[in-house]
C-alpha positions in Angstrom: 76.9 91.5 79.1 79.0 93.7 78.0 82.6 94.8 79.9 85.8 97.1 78.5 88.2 94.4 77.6 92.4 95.6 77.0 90.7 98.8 76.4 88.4 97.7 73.9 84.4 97.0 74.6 83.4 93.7 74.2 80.5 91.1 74.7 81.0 88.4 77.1 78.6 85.1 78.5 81.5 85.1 81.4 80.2 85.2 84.7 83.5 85.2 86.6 86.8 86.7 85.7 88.2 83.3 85.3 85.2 82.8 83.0 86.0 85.3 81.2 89.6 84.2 80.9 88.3 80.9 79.7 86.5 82.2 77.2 89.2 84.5 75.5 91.5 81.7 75.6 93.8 82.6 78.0 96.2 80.4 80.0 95.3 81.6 83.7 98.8 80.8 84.8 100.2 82.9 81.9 98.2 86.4 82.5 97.9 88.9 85.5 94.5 90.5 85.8 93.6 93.9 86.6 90.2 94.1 87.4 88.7 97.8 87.2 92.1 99.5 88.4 93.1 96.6 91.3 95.0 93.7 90.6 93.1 90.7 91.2 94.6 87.9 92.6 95.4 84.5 91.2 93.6 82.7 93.9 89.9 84.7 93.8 89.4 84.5 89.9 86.6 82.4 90.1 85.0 83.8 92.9 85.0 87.4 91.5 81.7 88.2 89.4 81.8 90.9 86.7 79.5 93.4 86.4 78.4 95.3 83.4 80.9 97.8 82.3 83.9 96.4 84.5 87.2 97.3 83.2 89.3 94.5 82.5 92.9 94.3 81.5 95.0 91.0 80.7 98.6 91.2 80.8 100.6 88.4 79.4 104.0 87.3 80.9 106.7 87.8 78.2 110.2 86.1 78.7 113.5 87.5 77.3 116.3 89.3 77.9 
């Protein structure tokens, strides 16, 4: 299927947002998700099932100062 990734289209065999998270190699503890315009929380990643042409943005944590 295919969803709008940071933007960007892309093909995905994720099922679940924390599938899909998985599979783009990201740390789940590391990222915040945005899940077409609402920030998803932490705790329903793997219960949330995307959908053809969901919008998806992954925002890293950066540290610094």
């Amino acid at each position: 299927m295919q969803v709008i990734l940071n933007g960007e289209a892309c093909e995905t065999r994720a099922a679940t947002v924390l599938e899909l998270l998985t599979e783009q190699g990201a740390d789940p503890a590391r990222v915040a998700v945005v899940l077409n315009d609402a920030v998803l929380p932490a705790a329903g990643r793997a219960a949330v099932r995307l959908a053809a042409g969901d919008r998806v943005e992954l925002l890293a944590f950066a540290g610094g100062g």
